[in-house]
N, C-alpha and C positions, 0 to 999 in steps of 0.2 A: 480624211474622208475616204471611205472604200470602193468599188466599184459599182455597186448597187446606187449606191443613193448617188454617185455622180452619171449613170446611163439614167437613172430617174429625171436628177435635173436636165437632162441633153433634153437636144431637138429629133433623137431619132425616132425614127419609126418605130414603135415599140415592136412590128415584126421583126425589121432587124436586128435588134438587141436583142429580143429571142432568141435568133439564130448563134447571134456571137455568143451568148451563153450555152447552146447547146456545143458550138464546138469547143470552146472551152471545155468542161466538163469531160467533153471526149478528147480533147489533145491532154487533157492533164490525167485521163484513165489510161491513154496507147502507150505515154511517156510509163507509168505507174509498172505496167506490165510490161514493157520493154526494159525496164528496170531487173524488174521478177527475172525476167526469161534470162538474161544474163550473169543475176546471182545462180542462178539454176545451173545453168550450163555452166559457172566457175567451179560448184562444188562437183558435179559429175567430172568436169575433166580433173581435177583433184583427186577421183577415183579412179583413173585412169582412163574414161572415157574420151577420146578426143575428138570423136564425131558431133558431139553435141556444140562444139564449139562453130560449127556453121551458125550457129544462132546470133553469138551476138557481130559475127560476119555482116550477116547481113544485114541488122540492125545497123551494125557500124557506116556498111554502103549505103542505107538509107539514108542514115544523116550527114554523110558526108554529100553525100547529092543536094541534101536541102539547106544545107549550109552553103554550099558555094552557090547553088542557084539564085536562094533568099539574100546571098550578099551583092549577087549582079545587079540583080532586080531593083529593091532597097537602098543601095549603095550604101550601107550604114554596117561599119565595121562590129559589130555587136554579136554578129550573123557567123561570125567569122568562128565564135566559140563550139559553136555546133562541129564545123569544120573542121577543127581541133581536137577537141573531146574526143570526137568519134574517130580521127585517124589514130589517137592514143589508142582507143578501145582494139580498132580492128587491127595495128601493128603488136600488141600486146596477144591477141586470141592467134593470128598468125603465129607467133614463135612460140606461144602454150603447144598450139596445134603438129609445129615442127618440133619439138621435145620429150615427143611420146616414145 
């Protein structure tokens, strides 16, 4: 069963479920391009570029923020990947960025 026909069967609000598909949509478009911006800024610094790697920096500080916040909160180790991923992401663009 996918998500449509089971918000269909719920008891919500069809405004609410409106809502949670629009951020949907929009959390799976910021991920999409936050994606982008970070293949972007691996092939520039590849060209020797190493200013462009602020990018996925910050990207990185963002999810590591919302990873450990969403794992307080939540208290469900799931959360913890975000955490993860994004400390690889921003330890990895840090010593690209020291390597120039």
């Amino acid at each position: 069963m996918g998500l449509r026909p089971a918000f269909a069967a719920s008891t919500l609000d069809p405004d609410v479920a409106s809502i949670i598909w629009v951020v949907w949509y929009w959390v799976s478009g910021a991920m999409l391009v936050f994606g982008a911006l970070a293949l972007w800024a691996w092939f520039a610094a590849r060209r020797g570029s190493r200013d462009v790697l602020v990018v996925p920096i910050v990207i990185a500080v963002f999810y590591m923020i919302t990873g450990a916040v969403t794992t307080a909160v939540e208290h469900d180790a799931f959360w913890l990947l975000f955490l993860v991923e994004e400390t690889l992401l921003f330890v990895s663009a840090l010593r690209l960025k020291r390597t120039a």
